[in-house]
Backbone bond lengths (Angstrom), bond angles and torsions (degrees), N, CA, C in turn:
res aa  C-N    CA-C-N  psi(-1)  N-CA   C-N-CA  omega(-1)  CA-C   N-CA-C  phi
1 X - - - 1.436 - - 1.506 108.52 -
2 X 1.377 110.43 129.61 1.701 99.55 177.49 1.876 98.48 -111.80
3 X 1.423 87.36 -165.65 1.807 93.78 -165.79 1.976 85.83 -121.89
4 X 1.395 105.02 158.11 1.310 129.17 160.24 1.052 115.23 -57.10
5 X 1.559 167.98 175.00 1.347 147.70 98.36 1.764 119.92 -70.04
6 X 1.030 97.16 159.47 1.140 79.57 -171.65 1.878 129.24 -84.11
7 X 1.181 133.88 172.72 1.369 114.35 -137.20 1.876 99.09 -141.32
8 X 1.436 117.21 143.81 1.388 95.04 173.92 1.590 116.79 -140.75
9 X 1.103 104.31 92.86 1.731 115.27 174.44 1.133 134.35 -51.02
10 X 1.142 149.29 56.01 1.950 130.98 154.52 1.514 80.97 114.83
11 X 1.359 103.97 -119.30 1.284 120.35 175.52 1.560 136.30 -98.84
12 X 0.952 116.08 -11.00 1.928 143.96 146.03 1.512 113.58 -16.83
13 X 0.612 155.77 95.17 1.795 140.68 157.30 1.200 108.09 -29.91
14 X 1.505 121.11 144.11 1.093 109.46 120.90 1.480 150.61 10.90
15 X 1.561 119.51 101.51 1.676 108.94 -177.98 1.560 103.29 -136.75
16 X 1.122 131.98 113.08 1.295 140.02 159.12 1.411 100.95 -54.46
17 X 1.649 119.33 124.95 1.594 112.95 158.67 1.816 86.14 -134.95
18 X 1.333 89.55 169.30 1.913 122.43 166.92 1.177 90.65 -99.78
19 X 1.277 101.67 163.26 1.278 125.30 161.73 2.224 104.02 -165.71
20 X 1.534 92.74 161.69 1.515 96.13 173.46 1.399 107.16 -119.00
21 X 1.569 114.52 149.49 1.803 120.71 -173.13 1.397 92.65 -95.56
22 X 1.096 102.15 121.41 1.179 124.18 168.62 2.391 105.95 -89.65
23 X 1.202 90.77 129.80 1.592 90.29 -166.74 1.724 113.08 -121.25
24 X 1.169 84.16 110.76 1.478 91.24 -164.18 1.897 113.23 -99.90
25 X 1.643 138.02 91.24 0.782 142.66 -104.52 1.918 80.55 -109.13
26 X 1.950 92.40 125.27 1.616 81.21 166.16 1.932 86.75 95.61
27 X 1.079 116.31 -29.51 1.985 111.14 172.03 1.200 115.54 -114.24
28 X 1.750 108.75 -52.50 1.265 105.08 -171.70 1.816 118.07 144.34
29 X 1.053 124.33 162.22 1.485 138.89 -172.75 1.660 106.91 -92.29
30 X 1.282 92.21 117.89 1.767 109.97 -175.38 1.615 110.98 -118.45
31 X 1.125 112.89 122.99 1.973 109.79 173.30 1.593 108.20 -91.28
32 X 2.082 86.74 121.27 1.495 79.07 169.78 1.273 118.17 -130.46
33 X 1.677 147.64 177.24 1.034 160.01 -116.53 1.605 83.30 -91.81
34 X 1.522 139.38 124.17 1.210 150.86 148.66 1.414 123.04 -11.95
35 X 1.497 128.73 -42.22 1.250 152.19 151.18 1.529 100.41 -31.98
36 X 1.045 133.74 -61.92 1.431 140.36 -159.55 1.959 102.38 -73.06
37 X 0.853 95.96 -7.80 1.625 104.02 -140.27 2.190 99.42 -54.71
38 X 1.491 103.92 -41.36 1.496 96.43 171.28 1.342 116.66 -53.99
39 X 1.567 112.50 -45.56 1.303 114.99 176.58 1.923 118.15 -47.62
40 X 0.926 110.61 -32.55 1.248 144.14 -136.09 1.838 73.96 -93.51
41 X 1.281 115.86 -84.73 1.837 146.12 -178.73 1.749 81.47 -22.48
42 X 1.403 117.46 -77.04 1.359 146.55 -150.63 1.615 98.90 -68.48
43 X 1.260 149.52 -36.77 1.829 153.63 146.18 1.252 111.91 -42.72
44 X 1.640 107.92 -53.01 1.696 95.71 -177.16 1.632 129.25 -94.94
45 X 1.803 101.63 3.64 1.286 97.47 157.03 1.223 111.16 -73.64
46 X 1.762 113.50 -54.49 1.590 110.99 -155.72 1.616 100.38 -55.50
47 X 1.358 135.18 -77.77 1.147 115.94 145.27 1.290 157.49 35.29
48 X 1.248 108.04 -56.75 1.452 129.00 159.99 1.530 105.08 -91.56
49 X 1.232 107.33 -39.31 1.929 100.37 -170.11 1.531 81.83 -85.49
50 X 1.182 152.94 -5.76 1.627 137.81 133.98 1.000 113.39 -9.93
51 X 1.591 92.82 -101.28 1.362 119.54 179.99 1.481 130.07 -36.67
52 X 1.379 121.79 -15.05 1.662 132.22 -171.01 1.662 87.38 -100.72
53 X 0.896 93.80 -62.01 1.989 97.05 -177.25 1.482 108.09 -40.83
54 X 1.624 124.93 -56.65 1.164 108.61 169.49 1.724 140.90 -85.53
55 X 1.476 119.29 10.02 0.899 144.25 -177.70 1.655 104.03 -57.75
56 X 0.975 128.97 169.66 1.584 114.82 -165.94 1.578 106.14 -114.52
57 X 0.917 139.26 117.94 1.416 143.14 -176.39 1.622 115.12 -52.67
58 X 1.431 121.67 128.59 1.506 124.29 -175.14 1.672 88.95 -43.42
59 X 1.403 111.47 121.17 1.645 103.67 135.99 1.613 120.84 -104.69
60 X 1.511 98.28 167.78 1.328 139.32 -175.75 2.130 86.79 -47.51
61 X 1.411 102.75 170.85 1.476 111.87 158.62 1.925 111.10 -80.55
62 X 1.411 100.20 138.52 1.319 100.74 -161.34 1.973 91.76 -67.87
63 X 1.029 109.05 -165.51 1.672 93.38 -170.02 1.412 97.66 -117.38
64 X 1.353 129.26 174.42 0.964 120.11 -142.30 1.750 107.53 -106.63
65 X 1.244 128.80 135.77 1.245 125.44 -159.78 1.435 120.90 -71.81
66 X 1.269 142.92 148.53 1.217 140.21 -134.57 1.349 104.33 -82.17
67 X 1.191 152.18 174.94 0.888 145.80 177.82 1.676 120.85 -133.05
68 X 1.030 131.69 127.09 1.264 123.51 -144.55 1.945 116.81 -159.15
69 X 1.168 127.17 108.66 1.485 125.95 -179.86 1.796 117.59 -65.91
70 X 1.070 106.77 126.20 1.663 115.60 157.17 0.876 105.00 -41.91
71 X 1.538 126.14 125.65 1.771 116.78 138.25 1.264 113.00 -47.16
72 X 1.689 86.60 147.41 2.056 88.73 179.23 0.995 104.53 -60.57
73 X 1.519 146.33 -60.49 1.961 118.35 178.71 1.127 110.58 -1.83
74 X 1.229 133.43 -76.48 1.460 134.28 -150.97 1.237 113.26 -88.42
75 X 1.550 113.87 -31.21 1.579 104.25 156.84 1.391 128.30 -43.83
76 X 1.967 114.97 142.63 1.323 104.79 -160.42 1.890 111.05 -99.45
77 X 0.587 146.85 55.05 1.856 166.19 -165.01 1.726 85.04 -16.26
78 X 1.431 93.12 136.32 2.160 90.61 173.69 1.535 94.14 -83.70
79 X 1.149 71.88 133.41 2.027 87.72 163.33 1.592 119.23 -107.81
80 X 1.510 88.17 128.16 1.566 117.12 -178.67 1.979 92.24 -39.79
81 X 1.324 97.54 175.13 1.600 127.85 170.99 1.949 93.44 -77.90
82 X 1.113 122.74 -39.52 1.818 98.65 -167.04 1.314 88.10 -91.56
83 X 1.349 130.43 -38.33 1.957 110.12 -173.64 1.430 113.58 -74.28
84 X 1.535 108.50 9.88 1.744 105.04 159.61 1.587 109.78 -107.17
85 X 1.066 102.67 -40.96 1.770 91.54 158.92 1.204 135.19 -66.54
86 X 1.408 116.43 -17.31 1.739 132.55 173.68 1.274 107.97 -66.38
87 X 1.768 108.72 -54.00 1.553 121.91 176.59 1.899 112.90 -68.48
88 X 0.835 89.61 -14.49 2.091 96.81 177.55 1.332 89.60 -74.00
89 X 1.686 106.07 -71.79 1.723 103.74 -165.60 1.832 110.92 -75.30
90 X 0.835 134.13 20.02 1.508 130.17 154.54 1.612 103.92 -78.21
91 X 1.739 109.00 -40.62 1.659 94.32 171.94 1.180 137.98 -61.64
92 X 1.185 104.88 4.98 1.867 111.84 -167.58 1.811 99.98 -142.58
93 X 1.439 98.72 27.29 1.762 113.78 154.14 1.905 106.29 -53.31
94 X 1.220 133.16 119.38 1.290 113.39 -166.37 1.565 127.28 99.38
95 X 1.178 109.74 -30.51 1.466 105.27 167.70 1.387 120.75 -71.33
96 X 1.195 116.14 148.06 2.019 132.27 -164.04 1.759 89.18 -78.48
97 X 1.514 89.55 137.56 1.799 93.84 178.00 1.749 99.46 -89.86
98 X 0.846 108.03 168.51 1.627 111.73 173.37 1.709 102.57 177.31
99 X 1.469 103.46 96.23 0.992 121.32 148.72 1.963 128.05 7.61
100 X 1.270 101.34 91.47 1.390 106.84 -167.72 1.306 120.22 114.51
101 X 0.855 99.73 -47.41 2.064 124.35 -178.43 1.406 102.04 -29.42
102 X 1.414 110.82 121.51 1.434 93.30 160.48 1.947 111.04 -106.81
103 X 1.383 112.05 22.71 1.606 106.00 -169.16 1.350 97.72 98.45
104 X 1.530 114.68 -175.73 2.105 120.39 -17.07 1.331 101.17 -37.22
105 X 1.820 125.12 -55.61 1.104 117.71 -128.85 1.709 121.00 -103.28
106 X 1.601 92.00 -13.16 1.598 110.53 166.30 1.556 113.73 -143.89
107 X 1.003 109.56 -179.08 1.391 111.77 -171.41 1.897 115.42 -172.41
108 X 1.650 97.72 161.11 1.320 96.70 175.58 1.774 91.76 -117.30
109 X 1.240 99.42 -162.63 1.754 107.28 -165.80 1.380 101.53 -69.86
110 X 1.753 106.45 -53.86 1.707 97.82 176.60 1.176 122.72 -73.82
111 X 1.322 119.19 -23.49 1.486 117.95 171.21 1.253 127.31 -65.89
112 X 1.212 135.48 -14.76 1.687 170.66 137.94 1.578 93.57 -30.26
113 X 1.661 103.57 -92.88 1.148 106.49 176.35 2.028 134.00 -45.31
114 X 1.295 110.87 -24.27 1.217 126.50 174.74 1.760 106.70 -68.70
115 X 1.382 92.62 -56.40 1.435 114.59 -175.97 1.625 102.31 -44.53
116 X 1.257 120.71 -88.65 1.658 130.95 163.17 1.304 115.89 2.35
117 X 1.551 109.68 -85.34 1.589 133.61 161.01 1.518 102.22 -21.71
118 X 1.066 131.79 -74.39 1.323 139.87 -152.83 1.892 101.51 -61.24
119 X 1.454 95.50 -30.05 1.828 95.98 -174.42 1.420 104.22 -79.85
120 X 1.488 117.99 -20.93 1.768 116.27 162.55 1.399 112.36 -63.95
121 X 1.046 121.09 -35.30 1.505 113.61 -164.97 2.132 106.53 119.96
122 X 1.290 102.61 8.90 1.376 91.53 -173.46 1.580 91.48 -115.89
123 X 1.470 96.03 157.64 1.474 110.00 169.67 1.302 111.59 -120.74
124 X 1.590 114.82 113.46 1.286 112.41 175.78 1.599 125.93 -117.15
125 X 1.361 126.32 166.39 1.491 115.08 -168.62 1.977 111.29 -54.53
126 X 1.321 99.77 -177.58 1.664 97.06 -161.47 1.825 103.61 -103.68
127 X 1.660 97.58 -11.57 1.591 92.19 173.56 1.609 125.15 -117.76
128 X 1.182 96.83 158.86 1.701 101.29 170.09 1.409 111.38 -35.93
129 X 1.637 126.37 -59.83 1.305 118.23 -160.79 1.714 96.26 -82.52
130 X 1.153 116.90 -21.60 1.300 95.39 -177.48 2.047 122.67 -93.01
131 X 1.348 74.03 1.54 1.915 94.48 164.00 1.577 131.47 -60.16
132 X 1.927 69.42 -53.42 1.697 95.81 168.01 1.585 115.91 -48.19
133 X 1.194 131.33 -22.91 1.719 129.74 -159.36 1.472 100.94 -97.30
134 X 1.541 119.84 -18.55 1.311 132.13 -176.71 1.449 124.70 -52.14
135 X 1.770 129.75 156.42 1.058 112.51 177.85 1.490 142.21 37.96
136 X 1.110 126.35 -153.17 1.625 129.02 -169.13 1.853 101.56 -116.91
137 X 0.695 107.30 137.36 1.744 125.58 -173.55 1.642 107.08 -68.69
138 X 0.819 117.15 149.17 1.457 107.47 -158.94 2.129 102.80 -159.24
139 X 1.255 103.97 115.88 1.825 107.47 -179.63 1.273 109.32 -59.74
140 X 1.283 102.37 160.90 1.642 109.06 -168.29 1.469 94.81 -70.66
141 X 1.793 120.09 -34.78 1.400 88.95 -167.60 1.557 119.66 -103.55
142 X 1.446 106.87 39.04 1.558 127.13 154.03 1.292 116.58 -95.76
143 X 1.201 131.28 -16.10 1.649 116.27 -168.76 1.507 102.47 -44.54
144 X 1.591 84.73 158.00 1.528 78.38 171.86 1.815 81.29 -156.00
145 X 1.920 90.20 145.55 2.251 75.42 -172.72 1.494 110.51 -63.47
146 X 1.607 83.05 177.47 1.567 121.34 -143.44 1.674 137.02 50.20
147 X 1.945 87.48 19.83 1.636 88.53 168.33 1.816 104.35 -81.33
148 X 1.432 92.61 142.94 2.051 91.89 165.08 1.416 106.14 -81.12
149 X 1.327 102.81 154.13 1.406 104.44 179.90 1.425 104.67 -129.61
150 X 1.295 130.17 155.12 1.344 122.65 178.84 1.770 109.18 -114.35
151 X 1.120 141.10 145.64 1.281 162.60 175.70 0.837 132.17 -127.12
152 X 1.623 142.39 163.75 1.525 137.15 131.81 1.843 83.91 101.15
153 X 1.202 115.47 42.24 1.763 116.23 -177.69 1.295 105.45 47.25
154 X 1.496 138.46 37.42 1.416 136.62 135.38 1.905 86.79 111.83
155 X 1.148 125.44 32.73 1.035 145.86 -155.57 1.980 119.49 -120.27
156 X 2.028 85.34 -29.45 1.650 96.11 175.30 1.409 102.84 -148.31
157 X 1.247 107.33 143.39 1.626 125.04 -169.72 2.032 98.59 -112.71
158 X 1.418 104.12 147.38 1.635 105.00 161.40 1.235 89.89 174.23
159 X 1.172 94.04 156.84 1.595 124.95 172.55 1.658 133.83 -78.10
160 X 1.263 94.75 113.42 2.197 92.93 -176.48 1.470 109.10 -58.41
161 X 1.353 95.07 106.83 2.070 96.65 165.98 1.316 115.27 -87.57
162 X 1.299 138.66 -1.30 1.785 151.70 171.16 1.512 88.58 106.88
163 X 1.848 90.03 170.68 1.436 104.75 167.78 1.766 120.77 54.86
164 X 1.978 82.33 43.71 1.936 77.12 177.86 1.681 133.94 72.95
165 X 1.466 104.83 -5.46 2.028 115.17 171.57 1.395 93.32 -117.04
166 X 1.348 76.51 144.41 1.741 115.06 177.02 1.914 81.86 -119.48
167 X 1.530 100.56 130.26 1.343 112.05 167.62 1.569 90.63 -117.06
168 X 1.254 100.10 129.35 1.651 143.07 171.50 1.403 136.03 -155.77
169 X 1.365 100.27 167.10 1.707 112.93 -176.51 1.654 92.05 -90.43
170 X 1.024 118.92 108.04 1.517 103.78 170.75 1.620 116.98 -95.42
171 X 1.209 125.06 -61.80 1.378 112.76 -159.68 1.995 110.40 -140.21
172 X 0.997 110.87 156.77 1.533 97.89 -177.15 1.635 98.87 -75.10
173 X 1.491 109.70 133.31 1.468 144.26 177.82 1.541 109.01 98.40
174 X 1.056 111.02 2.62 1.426 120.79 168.67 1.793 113.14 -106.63
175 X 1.164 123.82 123.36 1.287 137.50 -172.99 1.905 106.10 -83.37
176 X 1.015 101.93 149.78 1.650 106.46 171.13 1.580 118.81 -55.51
177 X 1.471 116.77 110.74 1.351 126.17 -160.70 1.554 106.95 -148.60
178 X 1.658 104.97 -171.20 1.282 117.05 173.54 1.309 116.85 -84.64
179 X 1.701 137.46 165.35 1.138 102.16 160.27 2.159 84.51 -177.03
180 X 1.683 91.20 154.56 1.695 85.95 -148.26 1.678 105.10 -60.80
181 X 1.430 115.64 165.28 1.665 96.13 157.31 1.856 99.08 -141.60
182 X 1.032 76.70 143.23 1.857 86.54 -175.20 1.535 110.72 -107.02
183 X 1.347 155.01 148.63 0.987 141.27 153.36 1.173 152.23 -12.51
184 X 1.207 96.19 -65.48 1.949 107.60 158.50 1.446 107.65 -51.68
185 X 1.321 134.78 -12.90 1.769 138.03 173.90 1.596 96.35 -67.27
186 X 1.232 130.49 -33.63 1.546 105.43 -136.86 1.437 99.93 -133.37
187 X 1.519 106.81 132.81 1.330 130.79 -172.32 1.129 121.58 -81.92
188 X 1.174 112.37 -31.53 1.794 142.35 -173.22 1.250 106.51 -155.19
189 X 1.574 128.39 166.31 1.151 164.32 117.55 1.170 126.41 -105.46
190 X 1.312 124.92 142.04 1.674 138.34 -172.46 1.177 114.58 -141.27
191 X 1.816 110.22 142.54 1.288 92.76 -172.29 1.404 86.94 -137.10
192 X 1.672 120.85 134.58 1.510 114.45 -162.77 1.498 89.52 -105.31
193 X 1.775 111.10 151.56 1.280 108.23 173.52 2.038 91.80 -121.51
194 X 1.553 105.35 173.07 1.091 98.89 170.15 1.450 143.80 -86.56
């Protein structure tokens, strides 16, 4: 319970009053008329034995959550530097070749291949023959996709997608596609690391 001090208005005297705080938990502390004051005693116990009653009891550590492996499906496998350029140039299956192009929206064979590369993080030269000098040399019957391969007497560049396709820009009226490659095609293979 606190006290008033005493107070002095205009022309008023001076008046010392009491009063008791009434405590209202969660609003706030209010002074009220001294008269009240058991009432007053009797709010901020119950009140307080409120507040303890609903207070939350120490718990224990919650226990520890189960622990449990992904099937590999959903596991995410790191991907090499060519199966992110393989997966770049599968997006632009369909795009119009045009001579010079290096992309987004058209492309020539090395520009295809440049294009790709560049979505790994590598920067590689802008032509077929100078494609050819790239990376580590690699036998036809190692490819493995996203090696470039060179063709056409160092003349055409594309990328190994497995299973015998070379995805490339091949020729104007022909769009960026699959297309077979056999051995006797290929001059080089390259296989870029990062």
């Amino acid at each position: 319970m606190g006290a008033m001090a005493a107070t002095t208005t205009g022309a008023f005297p001076a008046i010392t009053a009491s009063a008791a705080t009434l405590d209202i938990p969660g609003i706030g502390n209010f002074d009220v008329p001294d008269q009240f004051a058991p009432q007053v005693q009797q709010f901020n116990q119950a009140a307080k034995d409120a507040a303890t009653a609903l207070a939350p009891a120490p718990q224990a550590a919650a226990p520890a959550a189960p622990q449990f492996q992904l099937p590999s499906l959903f596991q995410q496998k790191s991907s090499s530097v060519g199966d992110i350029a393989l997966h770049a140039a599968e997006t632009k299956v369909g795009a119009q070749y045009s001579w010079g192009a290096t992309g987004p929206y058209s492309f020539d064979c090395s520009g295809l291949v440049q294009w790709a590369y560049k979505q790994a993080g590598i920067e590689l030269p802008r032509t077929s023959f100078e494609q050819s000098n790239v990376g580590a040399p690699v036998a036809f019957e190692d490819l493995q996709p996203g090696d470039i391969v060179i063709t056409n007497g160092g003349g055409h560049v594309g990328i190994y997608a497995g299973d015998g396709k070379l995805l490339n820009a091949v020729q104007t009226g022909t769009p960026v596609s699959y297309t077979n490659l056999h051995p006797s095609q290929v001059v080089t293979a390259r296989r870029i690391a990062a």
